[in-house]
PASEBA-1860 file (N, C-alpha, C; in nm, 3 decimals):
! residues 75
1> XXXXXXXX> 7.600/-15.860/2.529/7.694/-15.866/2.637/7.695/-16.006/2.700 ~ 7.548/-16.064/2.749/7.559/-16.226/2.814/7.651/-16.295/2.703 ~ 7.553/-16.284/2.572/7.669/-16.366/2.428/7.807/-16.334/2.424 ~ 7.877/-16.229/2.464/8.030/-16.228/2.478/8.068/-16.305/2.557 ~ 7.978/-16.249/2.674/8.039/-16.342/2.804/8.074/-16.465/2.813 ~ 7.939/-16.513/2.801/7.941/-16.701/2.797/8.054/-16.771/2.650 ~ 8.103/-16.669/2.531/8.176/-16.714/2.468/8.308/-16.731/2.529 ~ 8.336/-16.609/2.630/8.475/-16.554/2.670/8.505/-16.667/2.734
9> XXXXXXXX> 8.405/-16.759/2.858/8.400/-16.813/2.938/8.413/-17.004/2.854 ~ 8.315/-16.953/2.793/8.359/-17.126/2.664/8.513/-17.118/2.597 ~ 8.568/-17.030/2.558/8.636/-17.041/2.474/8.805/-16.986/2.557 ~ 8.794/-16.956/2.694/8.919/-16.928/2.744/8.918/-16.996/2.935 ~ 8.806/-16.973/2.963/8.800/-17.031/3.088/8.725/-17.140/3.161 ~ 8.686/-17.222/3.052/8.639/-17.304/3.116/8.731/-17.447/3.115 ~ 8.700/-17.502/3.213/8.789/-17.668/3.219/8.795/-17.786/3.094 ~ 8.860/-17.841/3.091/8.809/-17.915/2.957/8.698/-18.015/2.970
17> XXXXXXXX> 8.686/-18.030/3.091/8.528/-18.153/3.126/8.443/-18.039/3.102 ~ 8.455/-17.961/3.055/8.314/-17.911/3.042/8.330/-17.796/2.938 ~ 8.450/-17.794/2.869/8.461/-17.677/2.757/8.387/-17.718/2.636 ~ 8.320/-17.842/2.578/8.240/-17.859/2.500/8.046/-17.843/2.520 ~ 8.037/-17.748/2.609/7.914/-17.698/2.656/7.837/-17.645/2.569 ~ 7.742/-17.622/2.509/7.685/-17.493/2.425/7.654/-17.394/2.535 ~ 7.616/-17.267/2.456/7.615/-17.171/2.559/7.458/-17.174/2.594 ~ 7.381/-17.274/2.578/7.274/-17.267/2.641/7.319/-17.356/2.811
25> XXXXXXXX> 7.369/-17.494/2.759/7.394/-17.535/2.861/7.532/-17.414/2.989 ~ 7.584/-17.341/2.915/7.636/-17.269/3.021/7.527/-17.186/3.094 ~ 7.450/-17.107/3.007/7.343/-17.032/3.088/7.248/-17.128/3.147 ~ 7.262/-17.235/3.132/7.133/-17.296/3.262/7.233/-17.338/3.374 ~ 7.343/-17.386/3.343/7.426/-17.503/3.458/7.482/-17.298/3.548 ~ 7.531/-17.221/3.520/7.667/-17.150/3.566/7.594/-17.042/3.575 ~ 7.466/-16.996/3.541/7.399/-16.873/3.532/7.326/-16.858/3.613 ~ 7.207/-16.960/3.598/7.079/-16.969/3.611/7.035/-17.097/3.738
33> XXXXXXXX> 7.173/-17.100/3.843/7.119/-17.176/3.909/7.125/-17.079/4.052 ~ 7.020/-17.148/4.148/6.971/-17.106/4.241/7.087/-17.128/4.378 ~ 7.128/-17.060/4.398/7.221/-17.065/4.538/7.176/-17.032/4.655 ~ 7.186/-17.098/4.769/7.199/-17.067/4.935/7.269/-16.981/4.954 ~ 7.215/-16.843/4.995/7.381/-16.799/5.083/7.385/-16.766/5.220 ~ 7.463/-16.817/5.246/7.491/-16.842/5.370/7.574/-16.728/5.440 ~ 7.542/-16.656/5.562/7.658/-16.550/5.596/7.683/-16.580/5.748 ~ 7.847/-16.588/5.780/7.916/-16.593/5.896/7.948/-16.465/5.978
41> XXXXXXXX> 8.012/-16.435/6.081/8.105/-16.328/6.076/8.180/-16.244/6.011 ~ 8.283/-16.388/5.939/8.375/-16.325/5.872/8.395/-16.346/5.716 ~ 8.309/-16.449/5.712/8.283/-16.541/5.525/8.124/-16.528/5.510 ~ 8.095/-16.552/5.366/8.010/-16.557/5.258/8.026/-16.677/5.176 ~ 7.903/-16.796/5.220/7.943/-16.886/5.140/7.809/-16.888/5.075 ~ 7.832/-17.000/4.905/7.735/-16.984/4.853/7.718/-17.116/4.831 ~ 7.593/-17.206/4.877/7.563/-17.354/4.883/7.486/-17.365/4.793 ~ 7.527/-17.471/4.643/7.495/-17.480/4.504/7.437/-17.659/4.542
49> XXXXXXXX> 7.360/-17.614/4.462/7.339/-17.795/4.416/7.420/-17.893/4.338 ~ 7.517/-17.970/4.354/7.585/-18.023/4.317/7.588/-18.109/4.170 ~ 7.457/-18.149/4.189/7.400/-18.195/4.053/7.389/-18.109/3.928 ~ 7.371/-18.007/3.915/7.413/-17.888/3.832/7.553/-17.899/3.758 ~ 7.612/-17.869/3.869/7.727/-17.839/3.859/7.866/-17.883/3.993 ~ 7.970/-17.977/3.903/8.080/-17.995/4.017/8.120/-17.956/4.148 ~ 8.147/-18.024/4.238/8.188/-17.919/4.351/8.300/-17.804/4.313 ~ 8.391/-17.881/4.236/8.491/-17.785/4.238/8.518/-17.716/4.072
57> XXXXXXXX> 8.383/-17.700/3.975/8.396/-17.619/3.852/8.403/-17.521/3.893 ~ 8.357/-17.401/3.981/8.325/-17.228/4.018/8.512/-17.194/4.050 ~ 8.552/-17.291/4.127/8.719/-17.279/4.201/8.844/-17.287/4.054 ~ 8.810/-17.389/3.990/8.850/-17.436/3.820/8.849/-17.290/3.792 ~ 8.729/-17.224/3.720/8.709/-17.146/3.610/8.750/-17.028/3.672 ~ 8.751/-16.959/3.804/8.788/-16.843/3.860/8.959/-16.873/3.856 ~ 9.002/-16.979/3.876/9.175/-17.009/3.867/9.187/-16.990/3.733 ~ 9.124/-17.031/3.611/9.190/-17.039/3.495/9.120/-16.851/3.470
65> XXXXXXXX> 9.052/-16.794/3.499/9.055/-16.634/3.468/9.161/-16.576/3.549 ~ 9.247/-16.633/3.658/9.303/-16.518/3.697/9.447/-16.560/3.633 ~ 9.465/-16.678/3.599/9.588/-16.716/3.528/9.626/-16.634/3.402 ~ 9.458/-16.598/3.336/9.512/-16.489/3.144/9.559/-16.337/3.207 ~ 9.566/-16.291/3.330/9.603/-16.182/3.341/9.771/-16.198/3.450 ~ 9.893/-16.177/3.444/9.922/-16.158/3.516/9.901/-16.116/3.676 ~ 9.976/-16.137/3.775/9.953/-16.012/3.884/10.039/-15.875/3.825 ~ 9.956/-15.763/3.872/10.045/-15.650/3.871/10.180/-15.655/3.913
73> XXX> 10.306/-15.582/3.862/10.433/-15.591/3.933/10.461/-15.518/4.038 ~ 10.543/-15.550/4.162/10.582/-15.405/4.251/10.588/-15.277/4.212 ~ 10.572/-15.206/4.219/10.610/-15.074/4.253/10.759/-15.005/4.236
END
């Protein structure tokens, strides 16, 4: 199941700065790193180490997964 995953994720959603990854380097950089989380009132944030990984790869790869599915249509 991780081996599907990290293929699904190499081979359809990831950015191109970083779609030549092996899937080891995905499971250490996107898996296996340690996050802050932080909780507000009304948000949940999660404070990554930057050196890992981009500020803005997690925002990238969640945009390019919701792009292979349509939205549902009205009703």
């Amino acid at each position: 199941m991780a081996y599907n995953l990290a293929n699904f994720m190499r081979t359809l959603a990831l950015p191109e700065a970083v779609a030549k990854w092996s899937l080891t380097s995905l499971r250490e950089k996107l898996v296996k790193i340690s996050a802050k989380i932080v909780t507000h009132a009304r948000y949940v944030t999660f404070q990554m180490a930057e050196v890992a990984v981009p500020r803005d790869l997690p925002e990238e790869i969640l945009r390019m997964i919701a792009q292979l599915r349509p939205p549902p249509s009205p009703a």
